[in-house]
Backbone as CSV, one residue per row, in Angstrom:
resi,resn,N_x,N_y,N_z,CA_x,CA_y,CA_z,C_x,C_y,C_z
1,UNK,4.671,8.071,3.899,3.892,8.566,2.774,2.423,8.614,3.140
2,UNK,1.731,9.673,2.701,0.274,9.653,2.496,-0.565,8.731,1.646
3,UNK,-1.810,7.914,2.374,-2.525,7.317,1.508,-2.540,7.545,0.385
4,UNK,-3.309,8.578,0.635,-3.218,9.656,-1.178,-1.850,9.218,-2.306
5,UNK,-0.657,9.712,-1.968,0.351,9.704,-2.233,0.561,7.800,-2.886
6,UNK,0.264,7.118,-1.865,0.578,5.924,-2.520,-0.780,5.304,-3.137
7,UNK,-1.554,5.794,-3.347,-2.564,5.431,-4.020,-2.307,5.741,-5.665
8,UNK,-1.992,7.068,-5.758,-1.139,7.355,-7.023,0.213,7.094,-7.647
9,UNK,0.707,6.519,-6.611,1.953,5.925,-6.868,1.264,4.535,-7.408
10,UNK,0.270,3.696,-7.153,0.195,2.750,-7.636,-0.816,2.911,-8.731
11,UNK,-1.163,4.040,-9.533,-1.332,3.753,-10.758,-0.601,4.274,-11.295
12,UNK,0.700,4.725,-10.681,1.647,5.473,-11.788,2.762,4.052,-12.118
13,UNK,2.911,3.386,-10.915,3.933,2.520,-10.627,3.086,1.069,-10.192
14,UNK,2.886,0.320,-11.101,2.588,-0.814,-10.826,2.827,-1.980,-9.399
15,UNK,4.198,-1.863,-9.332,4.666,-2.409,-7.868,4.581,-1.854,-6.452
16,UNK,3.816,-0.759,-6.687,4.134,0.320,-5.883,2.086,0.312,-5.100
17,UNK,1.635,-0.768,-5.963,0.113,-1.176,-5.586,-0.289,-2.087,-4.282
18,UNK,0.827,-2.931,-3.840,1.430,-3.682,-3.103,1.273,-2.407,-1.476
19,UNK,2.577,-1.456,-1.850,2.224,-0.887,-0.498,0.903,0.133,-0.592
20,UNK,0.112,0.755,-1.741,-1.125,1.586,-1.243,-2.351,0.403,-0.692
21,UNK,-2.005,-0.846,-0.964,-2.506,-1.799,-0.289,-4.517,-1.655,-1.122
22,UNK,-5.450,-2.873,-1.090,-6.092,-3.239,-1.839,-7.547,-3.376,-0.621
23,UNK,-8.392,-3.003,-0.862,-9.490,-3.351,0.058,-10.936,-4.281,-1.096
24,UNK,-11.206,-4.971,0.143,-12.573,-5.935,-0.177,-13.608,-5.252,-0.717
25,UNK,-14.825,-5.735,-1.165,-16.254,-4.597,-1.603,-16.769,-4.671,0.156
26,UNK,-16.313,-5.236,1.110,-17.104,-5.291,2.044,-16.523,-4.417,2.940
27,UNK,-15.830,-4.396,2.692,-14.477,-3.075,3.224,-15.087,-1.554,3.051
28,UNK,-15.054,-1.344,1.633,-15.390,-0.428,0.951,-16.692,-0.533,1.454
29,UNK,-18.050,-1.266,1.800,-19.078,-0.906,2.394,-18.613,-0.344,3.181
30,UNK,-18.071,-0.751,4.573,-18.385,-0.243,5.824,-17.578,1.107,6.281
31,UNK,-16.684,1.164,4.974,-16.285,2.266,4.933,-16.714,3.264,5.035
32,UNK,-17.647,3.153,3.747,-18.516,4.428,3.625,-20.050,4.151,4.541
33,UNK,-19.910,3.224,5.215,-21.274,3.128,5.896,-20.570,3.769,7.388
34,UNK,-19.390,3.934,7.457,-19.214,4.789,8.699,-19.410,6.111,8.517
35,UNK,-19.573,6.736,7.827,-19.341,8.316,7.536,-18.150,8.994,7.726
36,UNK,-16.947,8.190,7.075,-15.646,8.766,7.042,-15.256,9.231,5.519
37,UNK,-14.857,10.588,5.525,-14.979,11.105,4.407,-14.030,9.854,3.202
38,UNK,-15.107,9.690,2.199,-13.787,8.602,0.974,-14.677,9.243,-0.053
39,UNK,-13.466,9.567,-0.868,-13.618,9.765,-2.485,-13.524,8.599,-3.337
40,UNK,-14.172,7.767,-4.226,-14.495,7.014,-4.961,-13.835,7.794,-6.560
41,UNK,-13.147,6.743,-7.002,-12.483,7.536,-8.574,-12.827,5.956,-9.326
42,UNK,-13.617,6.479,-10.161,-13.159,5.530,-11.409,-12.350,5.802,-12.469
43,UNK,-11.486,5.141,-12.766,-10.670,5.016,-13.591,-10.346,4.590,-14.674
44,UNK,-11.761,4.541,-15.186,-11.701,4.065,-16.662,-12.160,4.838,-17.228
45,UNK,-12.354,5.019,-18.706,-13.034,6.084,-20.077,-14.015,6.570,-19.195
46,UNK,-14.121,7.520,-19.729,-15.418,8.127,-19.710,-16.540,7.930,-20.070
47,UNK,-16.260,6.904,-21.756,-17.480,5.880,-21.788,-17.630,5.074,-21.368
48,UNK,-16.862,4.219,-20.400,-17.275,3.185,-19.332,-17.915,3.309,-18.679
49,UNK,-17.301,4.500,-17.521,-18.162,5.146,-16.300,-19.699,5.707,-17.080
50,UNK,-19.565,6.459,-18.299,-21.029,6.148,-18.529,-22.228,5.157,-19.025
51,UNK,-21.514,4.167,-19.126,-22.345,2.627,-19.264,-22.589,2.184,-17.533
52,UNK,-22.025,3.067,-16.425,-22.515,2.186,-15.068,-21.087,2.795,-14.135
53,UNK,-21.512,3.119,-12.809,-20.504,2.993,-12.115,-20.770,3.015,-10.434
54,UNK,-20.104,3.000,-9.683,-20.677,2.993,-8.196,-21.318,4.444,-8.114
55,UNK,-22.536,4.500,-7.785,-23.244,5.843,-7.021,-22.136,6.373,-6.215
56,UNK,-22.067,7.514,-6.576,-21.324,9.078,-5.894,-19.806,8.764,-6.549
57,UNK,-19.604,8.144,-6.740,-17.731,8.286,-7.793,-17.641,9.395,-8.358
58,UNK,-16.615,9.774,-9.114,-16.133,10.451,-9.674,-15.514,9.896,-10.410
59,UNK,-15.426,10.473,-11.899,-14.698,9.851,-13.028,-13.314,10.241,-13.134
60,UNK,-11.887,9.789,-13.040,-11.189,10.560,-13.706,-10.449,9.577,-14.663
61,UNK,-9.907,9.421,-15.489,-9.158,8.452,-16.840,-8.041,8.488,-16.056
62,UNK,-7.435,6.611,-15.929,-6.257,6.641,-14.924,-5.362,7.422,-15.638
63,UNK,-4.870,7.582,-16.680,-4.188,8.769,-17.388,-3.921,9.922,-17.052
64,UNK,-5.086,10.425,-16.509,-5.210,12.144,-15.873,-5.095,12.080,-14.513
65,UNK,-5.298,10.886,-13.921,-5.160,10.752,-12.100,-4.012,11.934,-11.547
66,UNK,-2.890,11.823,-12.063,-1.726,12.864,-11.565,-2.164,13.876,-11.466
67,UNK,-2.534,14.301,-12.954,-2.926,15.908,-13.335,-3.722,16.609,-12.705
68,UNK,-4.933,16.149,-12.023,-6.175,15.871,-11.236,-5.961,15.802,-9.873
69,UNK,-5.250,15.352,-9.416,-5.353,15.046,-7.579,-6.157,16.260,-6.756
70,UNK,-5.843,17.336,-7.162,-6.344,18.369,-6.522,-8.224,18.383,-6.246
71,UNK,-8.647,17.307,-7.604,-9.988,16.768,-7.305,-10.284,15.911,-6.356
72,UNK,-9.707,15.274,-5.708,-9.636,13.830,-4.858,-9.933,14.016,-3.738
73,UNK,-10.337,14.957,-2.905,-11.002,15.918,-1.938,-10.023,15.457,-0.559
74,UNK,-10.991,15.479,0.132,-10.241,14.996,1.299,-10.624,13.365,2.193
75,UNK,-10.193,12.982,3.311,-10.238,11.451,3.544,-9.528,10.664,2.158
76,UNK,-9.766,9.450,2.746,-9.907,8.323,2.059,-10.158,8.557,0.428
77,UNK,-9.394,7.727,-0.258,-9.491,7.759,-1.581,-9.351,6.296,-1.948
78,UNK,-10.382,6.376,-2.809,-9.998,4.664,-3.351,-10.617,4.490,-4.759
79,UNK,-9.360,3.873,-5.581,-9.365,4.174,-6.944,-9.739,2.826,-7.355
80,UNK,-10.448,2.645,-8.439,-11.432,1.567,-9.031,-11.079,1.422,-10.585
């Protein structure tokens, strides 16, 4: 399976979070401090993400994540 693929499997499927597997905030730094393409999704309301969210994310409501993928660009995706 594709990252992608099980990344959405684990907000569709709870147990299924286990294999898209979970990264550190320090992780997620050096991630993006390498310059490897990652899409950032937050996943909460829309009024959440607008009370604060990581610089450069993208909002989508874990609700719509499915409907949406076609937004999730390319590289790395990591849902918040």
């Amino acid at each position: 399976m594709t990252a992608r693929l099980l990344l959405l499997l684990a907000l569709l499927l709870p147990a299924a979070a286990d294999a898209a597997g979970t990264i550190s905030r320090a992780e997620l730094k050096a991630l993006r401090d390498s310059g490897a393409p990652v899409t950032l999704v937050d996943v909460r309301s829309s009024a959440e993400y607008a009370g604060g969210h990581i610089p450069g994310a993208i909002n989508i409501p874990h609700d719509q994540v499915a409907g949406r993928a076609a937004e999730l660009g390319q590289g790395q995706v990591v849902l918040y």
